[in-house]
C-alpha positions as CSV (number, residue, x, y, z in Angstrom):
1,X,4.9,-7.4,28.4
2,X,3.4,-10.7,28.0
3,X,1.5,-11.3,24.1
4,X,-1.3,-14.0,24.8
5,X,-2.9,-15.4,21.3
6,X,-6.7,-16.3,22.9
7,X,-7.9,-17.2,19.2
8,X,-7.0,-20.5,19.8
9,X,-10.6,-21.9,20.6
10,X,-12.1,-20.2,17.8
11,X,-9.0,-20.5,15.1
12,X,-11.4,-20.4,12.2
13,X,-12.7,-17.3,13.4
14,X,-9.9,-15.3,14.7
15,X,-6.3,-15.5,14.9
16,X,-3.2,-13.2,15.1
17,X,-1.4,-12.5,12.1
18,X,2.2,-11.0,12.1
19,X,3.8,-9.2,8.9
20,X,7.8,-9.2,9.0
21,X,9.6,-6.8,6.9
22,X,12.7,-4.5,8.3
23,X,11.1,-2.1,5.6
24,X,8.8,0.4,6.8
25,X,5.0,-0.9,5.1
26,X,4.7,2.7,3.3
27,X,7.3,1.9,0.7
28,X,5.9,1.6,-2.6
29,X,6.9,-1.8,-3.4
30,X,5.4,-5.0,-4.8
31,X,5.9,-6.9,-1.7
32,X,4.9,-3.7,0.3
33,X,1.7,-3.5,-1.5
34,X,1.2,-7.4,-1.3
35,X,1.4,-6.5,2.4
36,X,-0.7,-3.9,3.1
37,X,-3.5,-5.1,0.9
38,X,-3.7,-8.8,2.8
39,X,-3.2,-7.2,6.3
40,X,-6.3,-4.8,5.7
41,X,-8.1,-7.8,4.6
42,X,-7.3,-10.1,7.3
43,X,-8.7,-7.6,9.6
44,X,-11.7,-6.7,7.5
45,X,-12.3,-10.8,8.4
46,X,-11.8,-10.1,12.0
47,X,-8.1,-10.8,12.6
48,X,-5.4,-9.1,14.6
49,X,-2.6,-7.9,12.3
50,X,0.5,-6.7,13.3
51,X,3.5,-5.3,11.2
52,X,6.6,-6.2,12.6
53,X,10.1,-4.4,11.2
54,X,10.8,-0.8,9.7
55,X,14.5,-1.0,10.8
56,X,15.2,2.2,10.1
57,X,19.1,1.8,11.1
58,X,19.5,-1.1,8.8
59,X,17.6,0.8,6.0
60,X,19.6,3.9,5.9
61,X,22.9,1.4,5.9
62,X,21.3,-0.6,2.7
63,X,20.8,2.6,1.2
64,X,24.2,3.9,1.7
65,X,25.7,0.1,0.6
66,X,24.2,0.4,-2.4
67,X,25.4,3.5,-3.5
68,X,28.9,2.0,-2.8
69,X,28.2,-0.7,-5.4
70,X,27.3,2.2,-7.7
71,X,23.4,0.8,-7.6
72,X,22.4,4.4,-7.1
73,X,23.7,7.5,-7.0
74,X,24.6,9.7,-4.2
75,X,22.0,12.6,-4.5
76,X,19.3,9.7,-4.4
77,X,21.2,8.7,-1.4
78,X,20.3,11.4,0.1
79,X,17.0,11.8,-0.7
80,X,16.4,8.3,0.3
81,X,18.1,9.2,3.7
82,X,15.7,12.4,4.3
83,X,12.9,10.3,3.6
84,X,13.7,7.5,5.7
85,X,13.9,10.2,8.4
86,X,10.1,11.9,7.4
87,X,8.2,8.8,6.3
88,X,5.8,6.8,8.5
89,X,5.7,3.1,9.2
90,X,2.4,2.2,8.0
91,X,0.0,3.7,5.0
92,X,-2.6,5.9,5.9
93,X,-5.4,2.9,4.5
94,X,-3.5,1.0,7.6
95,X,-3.9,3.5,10.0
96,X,-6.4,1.7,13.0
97,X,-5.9,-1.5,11.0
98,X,-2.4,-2.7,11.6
99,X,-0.8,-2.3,14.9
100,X,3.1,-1.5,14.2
101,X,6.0,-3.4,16.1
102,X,9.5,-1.4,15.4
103,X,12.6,-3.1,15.4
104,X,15.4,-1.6,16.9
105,X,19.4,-2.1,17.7
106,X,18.6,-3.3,21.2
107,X,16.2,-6.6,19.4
108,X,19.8,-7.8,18.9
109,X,21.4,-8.1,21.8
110,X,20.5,-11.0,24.1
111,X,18.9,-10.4,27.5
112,X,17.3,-7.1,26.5
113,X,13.6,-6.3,27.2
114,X,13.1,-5.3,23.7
115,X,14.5,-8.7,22.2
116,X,12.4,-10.7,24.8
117,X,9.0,-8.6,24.0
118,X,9.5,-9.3,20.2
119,X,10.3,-13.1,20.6
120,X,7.7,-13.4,22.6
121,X,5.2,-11.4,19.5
122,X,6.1,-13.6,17.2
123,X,5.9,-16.8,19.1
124,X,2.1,-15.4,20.0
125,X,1.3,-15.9,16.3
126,X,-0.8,-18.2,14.7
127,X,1.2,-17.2,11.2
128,X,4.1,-15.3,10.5
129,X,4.5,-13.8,6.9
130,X,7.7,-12.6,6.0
131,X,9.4,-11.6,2.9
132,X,12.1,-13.6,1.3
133,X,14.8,-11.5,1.8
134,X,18.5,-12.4,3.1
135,X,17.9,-9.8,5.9
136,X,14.5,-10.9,7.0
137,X,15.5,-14.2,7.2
138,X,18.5,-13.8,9.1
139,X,17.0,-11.6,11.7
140,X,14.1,-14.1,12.2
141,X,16.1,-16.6,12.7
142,X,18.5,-14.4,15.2
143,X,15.0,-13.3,16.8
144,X,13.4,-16.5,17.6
145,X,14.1,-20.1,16.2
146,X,10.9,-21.6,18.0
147,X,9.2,-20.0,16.1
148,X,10.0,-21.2,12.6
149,X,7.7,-23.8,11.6
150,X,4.8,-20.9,11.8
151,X,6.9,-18.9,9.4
152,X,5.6,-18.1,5.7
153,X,7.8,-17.2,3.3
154,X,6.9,-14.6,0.0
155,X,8.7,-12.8,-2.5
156,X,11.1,-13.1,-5.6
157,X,13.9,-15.6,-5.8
158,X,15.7,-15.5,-9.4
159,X,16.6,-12.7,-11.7
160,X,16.6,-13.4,-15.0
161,X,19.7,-11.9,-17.3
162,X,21.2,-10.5,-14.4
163,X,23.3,-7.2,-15.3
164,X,24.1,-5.3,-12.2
165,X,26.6,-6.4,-9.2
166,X,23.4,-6.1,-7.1
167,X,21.1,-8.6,-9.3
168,X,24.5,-11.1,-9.6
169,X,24.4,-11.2,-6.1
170,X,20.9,-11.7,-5.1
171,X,21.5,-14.4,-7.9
172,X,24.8,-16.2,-6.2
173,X,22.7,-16.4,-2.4
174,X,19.6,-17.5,-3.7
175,X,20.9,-20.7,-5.6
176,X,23.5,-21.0,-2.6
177,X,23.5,-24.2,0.2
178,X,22.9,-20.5,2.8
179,X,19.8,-20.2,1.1
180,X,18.8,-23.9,1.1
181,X,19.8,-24.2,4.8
182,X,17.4,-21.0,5.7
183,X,14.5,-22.4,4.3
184,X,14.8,-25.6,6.4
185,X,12.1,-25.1,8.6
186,X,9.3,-23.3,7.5
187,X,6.0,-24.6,7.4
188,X,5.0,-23.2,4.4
189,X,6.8,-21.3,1.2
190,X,4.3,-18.9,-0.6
191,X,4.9,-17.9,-4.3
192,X,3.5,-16.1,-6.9
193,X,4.1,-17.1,-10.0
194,X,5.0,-20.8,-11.2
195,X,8.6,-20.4,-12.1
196,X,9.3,-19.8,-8.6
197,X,7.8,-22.7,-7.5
198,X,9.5,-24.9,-10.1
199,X,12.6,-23.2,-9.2
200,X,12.3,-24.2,-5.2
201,X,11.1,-28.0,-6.6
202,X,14.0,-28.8,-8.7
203,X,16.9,-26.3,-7.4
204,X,16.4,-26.1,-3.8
205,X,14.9,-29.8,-3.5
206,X,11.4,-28.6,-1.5
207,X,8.4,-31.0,-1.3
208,X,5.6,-30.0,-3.8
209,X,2.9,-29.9,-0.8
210,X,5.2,-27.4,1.1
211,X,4.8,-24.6,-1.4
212,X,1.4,-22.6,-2.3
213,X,0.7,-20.8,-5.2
214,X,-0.9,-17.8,-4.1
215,X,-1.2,-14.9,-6.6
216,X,-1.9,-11.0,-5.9
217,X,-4.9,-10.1,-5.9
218,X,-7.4,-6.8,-6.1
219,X,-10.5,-5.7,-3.9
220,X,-13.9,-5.4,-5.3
221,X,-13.6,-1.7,-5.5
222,X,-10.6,-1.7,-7.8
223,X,-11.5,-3.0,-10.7
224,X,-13.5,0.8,-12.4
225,X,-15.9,0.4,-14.9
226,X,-15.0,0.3,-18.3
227,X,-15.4,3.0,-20.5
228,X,-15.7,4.0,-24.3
229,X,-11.4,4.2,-25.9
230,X,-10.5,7.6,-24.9
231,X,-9.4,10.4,-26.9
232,X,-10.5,9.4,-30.3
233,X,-8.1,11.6,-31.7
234,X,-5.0,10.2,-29.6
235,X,-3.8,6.5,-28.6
236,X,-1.9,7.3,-24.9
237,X,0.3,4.8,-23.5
238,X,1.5,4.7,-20.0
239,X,4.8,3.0,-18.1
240,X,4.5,2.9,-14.4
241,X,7.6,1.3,-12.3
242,X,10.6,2.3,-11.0
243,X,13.5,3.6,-12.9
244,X,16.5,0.5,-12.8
245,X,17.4,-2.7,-14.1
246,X,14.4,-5.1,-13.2
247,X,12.2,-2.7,-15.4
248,X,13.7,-2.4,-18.2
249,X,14.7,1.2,-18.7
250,X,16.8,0.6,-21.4
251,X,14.1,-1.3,-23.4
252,X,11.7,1.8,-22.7
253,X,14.2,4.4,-23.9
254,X,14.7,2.5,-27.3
255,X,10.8,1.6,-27.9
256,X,9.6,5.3,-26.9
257,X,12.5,7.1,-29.0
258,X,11.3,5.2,-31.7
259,X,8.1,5.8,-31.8
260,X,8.4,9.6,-31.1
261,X,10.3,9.7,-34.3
262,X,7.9,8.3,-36.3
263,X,5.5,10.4,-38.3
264,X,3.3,8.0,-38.6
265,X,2.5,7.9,-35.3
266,X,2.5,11.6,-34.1
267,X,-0.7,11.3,-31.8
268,X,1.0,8.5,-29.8
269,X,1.7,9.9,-26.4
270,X,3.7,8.2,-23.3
271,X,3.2,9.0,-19.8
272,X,5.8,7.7,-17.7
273,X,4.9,7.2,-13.9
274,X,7.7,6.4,-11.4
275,X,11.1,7.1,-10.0
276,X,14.9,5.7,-9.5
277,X,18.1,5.7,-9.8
278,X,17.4,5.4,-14.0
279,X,15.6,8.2,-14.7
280,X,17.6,10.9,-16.1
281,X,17.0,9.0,-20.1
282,X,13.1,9.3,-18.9
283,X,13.9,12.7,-18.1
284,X,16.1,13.5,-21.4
285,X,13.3,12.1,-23.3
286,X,10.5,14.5,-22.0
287,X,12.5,17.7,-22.1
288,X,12.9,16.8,-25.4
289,X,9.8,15.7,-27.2
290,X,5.9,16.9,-26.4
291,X,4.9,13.3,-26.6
292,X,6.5,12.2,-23.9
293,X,5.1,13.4,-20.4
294,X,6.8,12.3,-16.9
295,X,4.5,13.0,-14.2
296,X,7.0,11.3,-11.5
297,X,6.0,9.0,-8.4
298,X,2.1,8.6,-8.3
299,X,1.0,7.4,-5.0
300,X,-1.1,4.4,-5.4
301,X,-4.5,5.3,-4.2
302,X,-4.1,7.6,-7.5
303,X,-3.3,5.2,-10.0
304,X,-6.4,4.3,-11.1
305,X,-7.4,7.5,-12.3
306,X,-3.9,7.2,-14.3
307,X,-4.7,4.1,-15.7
308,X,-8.2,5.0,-16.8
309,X,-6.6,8.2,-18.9
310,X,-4.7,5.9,-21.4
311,X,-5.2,3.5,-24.0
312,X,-2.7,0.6,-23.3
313,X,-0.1,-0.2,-20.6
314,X,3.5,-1.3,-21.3
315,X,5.8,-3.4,-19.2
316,X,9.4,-3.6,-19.7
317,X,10.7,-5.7,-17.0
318,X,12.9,-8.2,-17.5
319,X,11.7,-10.1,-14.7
320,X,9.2,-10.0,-12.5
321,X,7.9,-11.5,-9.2
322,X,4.0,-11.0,-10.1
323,X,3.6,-7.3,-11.5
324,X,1.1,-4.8,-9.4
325,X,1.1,-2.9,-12.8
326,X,-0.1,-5.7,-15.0
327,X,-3.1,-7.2,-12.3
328,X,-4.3,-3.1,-12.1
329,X,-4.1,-1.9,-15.4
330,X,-6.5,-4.7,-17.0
331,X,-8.5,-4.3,-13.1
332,X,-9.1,-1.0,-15.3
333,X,-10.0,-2.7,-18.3
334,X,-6.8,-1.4,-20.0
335,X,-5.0,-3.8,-22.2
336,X,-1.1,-4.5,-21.7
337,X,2.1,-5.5,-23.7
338,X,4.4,-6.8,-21.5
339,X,7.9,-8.8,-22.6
340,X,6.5,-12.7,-22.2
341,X,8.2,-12.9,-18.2
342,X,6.8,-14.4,-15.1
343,X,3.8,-12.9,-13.4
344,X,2.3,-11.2,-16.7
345,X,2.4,-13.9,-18.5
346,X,0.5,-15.6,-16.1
347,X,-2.4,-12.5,-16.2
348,X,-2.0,-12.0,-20.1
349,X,-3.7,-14.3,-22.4
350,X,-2.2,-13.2,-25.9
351,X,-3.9,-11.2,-28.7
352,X,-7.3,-11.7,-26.2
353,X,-6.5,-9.4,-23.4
354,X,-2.9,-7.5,-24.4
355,X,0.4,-9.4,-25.9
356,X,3.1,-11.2,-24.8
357,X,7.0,-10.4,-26.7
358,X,9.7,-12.4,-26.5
359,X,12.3,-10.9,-23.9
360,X,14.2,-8.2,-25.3
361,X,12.7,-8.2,-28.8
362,X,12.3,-4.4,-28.7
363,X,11.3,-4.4,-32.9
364,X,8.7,-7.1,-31.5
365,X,7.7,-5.3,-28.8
366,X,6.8,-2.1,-30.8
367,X,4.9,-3.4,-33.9
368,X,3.0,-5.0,-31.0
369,X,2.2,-1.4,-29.8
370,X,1.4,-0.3,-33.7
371,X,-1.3,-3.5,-33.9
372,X,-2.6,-2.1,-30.4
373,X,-2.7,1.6,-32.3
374,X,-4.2,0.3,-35.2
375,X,-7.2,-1.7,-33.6
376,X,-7.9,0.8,-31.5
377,X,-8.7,3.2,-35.0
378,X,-9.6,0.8,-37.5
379,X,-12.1,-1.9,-35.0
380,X,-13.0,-0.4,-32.2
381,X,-15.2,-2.8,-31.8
382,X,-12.5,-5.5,-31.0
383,X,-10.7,-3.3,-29.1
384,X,-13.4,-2.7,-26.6
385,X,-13.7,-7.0,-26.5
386,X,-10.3,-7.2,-25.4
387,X,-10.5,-4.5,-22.4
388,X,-13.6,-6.1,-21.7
389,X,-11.5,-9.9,-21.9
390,X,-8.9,-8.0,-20.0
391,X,-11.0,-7.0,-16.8
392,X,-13.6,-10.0,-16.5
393,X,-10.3,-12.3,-16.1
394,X,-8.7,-9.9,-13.5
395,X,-12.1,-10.4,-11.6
396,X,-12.7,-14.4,-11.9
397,X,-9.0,-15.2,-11.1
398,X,-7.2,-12.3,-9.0
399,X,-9.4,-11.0,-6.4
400,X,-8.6,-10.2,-3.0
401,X,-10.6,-12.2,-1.3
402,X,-9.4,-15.3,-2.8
403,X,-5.7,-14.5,-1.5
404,X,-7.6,-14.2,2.4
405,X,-9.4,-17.5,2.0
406,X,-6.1,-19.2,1.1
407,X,-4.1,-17.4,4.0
408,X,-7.0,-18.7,6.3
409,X,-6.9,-22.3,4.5
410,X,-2.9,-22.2,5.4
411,X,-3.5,-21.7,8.9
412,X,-6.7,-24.2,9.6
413,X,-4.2,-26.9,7.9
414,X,-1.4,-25.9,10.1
415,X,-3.6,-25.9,13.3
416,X,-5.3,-29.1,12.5
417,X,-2.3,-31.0,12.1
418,X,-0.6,-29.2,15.5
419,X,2.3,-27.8,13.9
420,X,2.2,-24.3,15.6
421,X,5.9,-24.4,17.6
């Protein structure tokens, strides 16, 4: 099977983009999401899109691994193993769009058809996009070296106040010379957020003009219009994320079992969206108090009808890469308090559109939610400004479209300076 890119004449108008990720595109990740959404949009504009990965063999072994390291526990093992066996490769918003390339064992062994068919895939490519992850990396660099300087790198880098074996870890390799030496090569490094940029400036010695900033971003049809504060009667709050360290769970338990057990504040309700390893307090909480509802995993063609049922948004983490929550909650015109971490902070302007706490000031973080509580009752007025605020920024800065144009940009500079190996 030979793959023959004939964009070449008209680059600016088509051109064959690859996603690489040995996860399977339906997971409900940030980098997953990041994924699907650019792909549909690349071939909205007329390119040909392939997703290349869902290594299921490798999946079910990470799974397994990190229940050894006591990251989750067994009976999500094996729920994570049954649906590894059930769930597709692509989303059903990708179906027709995407055109899935599945790596298996046999892409590892030298000489094989299936090694030679996928090296010759990506070296087809006018851009490959591939998420920063030790795996990835490794097995595009086992795959095909030639291809390299095509490469484009996204996702997150450091953790933050690291607690788990598993955080440490990401932490040792990615300020590591294995990590330096990896990213030799690639054309371009994407990021989200500027304190990964900084960080690959200063720590891993990168050239300023090698690394593009390019943020999530929304289509048109996502951001709903605004409506009058809901439930007069009742201020709803809703968490959405999944139950482990980076999120915060700990933080969540201690602000919402506070607030529950406050008279003063017994038309507060919570909804908490989401699943893990970390969600039996989530589930303690609910059994125990009517305020608390958890409604579970909400597929994410649903959440904006979630969003649009509460009040205000919190967000927990104690790192983040860019935050899907954050960028679709004020999409819905819903305000957000979020601890002051990379990626909301770069989407919340405080006390306009939501407020920004100081990591793990949980006394902060709820008299932040009480001021939200009490503007929404006593000036409704401002409280509709700063939805309002919250939404027209999502819109001017965040939009879909704007990531495309970029991806396109990338590639027109990489073409007209003949850097395509």
């Amino acid at each position: 099977m030979i793959f023959k890119n004939n964009a070449n004449l008209l680059f600016k108008k088509r051109m064959r983009v690859i996603f690489f990720n040995l996860n399977r595109l339906s997971y409900e990740g940030g980098a997953e999401n990041y994924m699907s959404d650019t792909a549909n949009e690349m071939y909205r504009r007329g390119h040909e899109v392939y997703y290349v990965g869902d290594y299921r063999l490798l999946l079910n072994i990470y799974v397994t691994l990190a229940t050894l390291i006591g990251a989750s526990s067994w009976s999500d093992t094996k729920r994570a193993h049954k649906v590894l066996k059930t769930q597709p490769t692509l989303r059903a918003a990708n179906e027709k769009k995407i055109k899935p390339w599945h790596l298996t064992s046999a892409c590892f062994f030298p000489f094989t058809q299936k090694r030679r068919q996928t090296k010759e895939l990506l070296q087809s490519a006018d851009m490959v996009f591939v998420k920063n992850e030790v795996f990835e990396m490794w097995t595009i660099n086992w795959l095909t070296r030639r291809v390299r300087k095509s490469l484009i790198l996204f996702s997150s880098l450091i953790y933050p106040n690291a607690k788990t074996f598993r955080a440490k870890l990401h932490n040792v390799f990615y300020t590591s010379w294995i990590y330096r030496v990896l990213l030799e090569g690639y054309r371009y490094l994407i990021v989200s957020n500027d304190l990964d940029k900084k960080f690959l400036i200063k720590k891993m010695h990168r050239p300023q003009s090698q690394i593009k900033k390019i943020p999530y971003g929304l289509k048109e049809g996502d951001f709903q219009k605004i409506g009058e504060p809901r439930n007069s009667s009742q201020f709803k709050i809703l968490f959405a994320g999944r139950f482990e360290e980076q999120k915060g769970i700990d933080y969540l338990e201690k602000i919402i079992s506070t607030l529950i057990d406050n008279d003063d504040f017994a038309n507060i309700s919570f909804t908490i969206a989401g699943d893990g390893s970390g969600k039996v307090p989530i589930e303690r909480l609910a059994s125990k108090s009517d305020q608390v509802d958890y409604v579970g995993l909400v597929p994410k063609e649903k959440m904006n009808k979630l969003y649009n049922k509460h009040d205000l948004v919190i967000i927990t983490s104690r790192w983040e890469t860019f935050c899907y929550t954050c960028l679709e909650a004020q999409s819905c015109g819903i305000p957000v308090v979020s601890f002051d971490v990379s990626g909301p902070n770069e989407m919340i302007t405080d006390k306009k559109t939501g407020r920004l706490i100081k990591p793990g000031d949980i006394d902060a973080f709820i008299e932040a939610i009480k001021n939200m509580y009490k503007l929404k009752f006593q000036d409704p007025t401002a409280f509709r400004k700063m939805k309002a605020a919250a939404q027209t920024k999502m819109k001017s800065l965040f939009s879909l479209n704007k990531v495309a144009d970029n991806l396109e940009k990338i590639a027109n500079e990489k073409n007209n300076e003949s850097t395509k190996y």
